[in-house]
C-alpha positions, 0 to 999 in steps of 0.5 A: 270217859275221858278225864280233863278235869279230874283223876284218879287211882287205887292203891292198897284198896284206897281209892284217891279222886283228885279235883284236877284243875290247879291252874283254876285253883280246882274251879267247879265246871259243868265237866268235872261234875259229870267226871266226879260222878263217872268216877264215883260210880266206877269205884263203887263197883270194885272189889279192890277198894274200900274207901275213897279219899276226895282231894284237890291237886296242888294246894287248894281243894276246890274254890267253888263254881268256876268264874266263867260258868257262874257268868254264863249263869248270869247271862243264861238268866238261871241255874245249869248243873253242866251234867249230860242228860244221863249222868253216872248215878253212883250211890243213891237211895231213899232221898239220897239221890241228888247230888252231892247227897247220893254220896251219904248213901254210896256203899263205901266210906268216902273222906274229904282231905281238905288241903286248902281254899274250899268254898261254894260247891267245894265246900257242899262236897266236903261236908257231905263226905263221911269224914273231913280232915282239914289244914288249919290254914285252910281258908272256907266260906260258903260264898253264895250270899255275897253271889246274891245266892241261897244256901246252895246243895243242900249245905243248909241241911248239912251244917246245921247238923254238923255244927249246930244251927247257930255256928251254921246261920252264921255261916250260911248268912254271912258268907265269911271266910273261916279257917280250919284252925278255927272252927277245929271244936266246931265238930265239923272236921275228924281231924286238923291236922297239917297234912289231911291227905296222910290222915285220910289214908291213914284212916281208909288203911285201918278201915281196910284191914280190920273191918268187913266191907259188908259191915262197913256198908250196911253201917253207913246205910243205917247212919243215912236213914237214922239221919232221915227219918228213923225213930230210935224205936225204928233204929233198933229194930232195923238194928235187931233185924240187920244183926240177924242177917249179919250173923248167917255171913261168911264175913261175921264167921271169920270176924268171930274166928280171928276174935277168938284166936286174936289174929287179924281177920282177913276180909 
């Protein structure tokens, strides 16, 4: 695919995307969401990478839908995704297909840097991402009511689980702006940090050199369905049964082996 609105590149098995449009403060359009998905989907199929961390170019992350395809809206007289009839499907599942949720169950840890301004659709992608590191600056909203619009992609669903449902109706029904520095107890973000970029990475390196990528993986599978539908009885027995599994691996024996001779395992 060719690559107008987004880019991206692995180095020592992080994967950085970039929302590249800063002449639009990283605007959402119809392209980059087919870009972001084609490059998700490329990702998740390499060896060479454990963890994805999702920024936008310059100093903001991304300002939510585009003014002119939120007018096209308007005079279509509904809603468009700007996806082709057939989309690149990174991560996915049971209930998990619809964007941005398939991200909760792609198979490697994704992590928002949340380096500026992040509203509207901006905002729905980060919080569906594993981890947030945010500026403290950084100014958010989640914009759709002052649009005349609903809670958009599934941000109804996702902040109440994150900060509660008062903080999250506050939100959602007002449409105000709020900053990192203040809602950095809200539970919300993994880190309020000057330069979330560095502290994404930082996180995904660690990741990288000392965990399993199946363990990795089948962690955040479990995470997903705990989050959707199981009970803690199901939870446990899921757990009971996935140990098994784990134990008659390659990775679970050089994972005891560096244990017992307290080395760094190599995965």
């Amino acid at each position: 695919m060719d690559l107008t609105a987004t880019r991206f590149e692995v180095e020592d098995r992080i994967a950085t995307v970039w929302l590249d449009r800063p002449h639009r403060a990283n605007a959402w359009t119809g392209q980059m969401h087919a870009e972001y998905r084609w490059i998700m989907a490329e990702l998740e199929q390499r060896d060479d990478v454990r963890a994805v961390v999702v920024t936008g170019t310059g100093d903001r992350f991304c300002v939510g839908g585009d003014s002119a395809a939120l007018t096209a809206h308007v005079e279509r007289g509904g809603y468009d995704t700007g996806l082709p009839p057939e989309p690149a499907r990174p991560g996915g599942g049971d209930g998990l297909d619809a964007d941005f949720a398939w991200q909760m169950g792609y198979r490697l840890p994704i992590i928002a840097a949340v380096n500026g301004a992040c509203a509207g659709v901006g905002l729905a992608l980060a919080l569906f991402c594993d981890l947030r590191f945010v500026t403290p600056e950084a100014r958010m909203t989640t914009a759709a009511p002052k649009l005349g619009l609903p809670a958009e992609y599934g941000m109804s669903w996702t902040l109440p689980r994150l900060v509660g449902l008062a903080r999250a109706t506050d939100l959602l029904l007002s449409g105000r702006v709020f900053t990192g520095a203040e809602t950095a107890d809200w539970g919300l973000w993994n880190g309020v940090v000057e330069d979330p970029y560095s502290a994404a990475r930082a996180w995904a390196a660690n990741v990288a050199a000392t965990t399993g990528p199946v363990a990795v993986a089948t962690a955040k599978r479990q995470i997903a369905a705990d989050t959707i539908h199981n009970s803690p009885a199901a939870s446990v027995d899921e757990s009971i049964s996935l140990l098994d599994q784990a134990m008659g691996t390659d990775e679970y024996a050089e994972g005891i082996a560096a244990f017992n001779e307290r080395r760094p395992p190599t995965f």
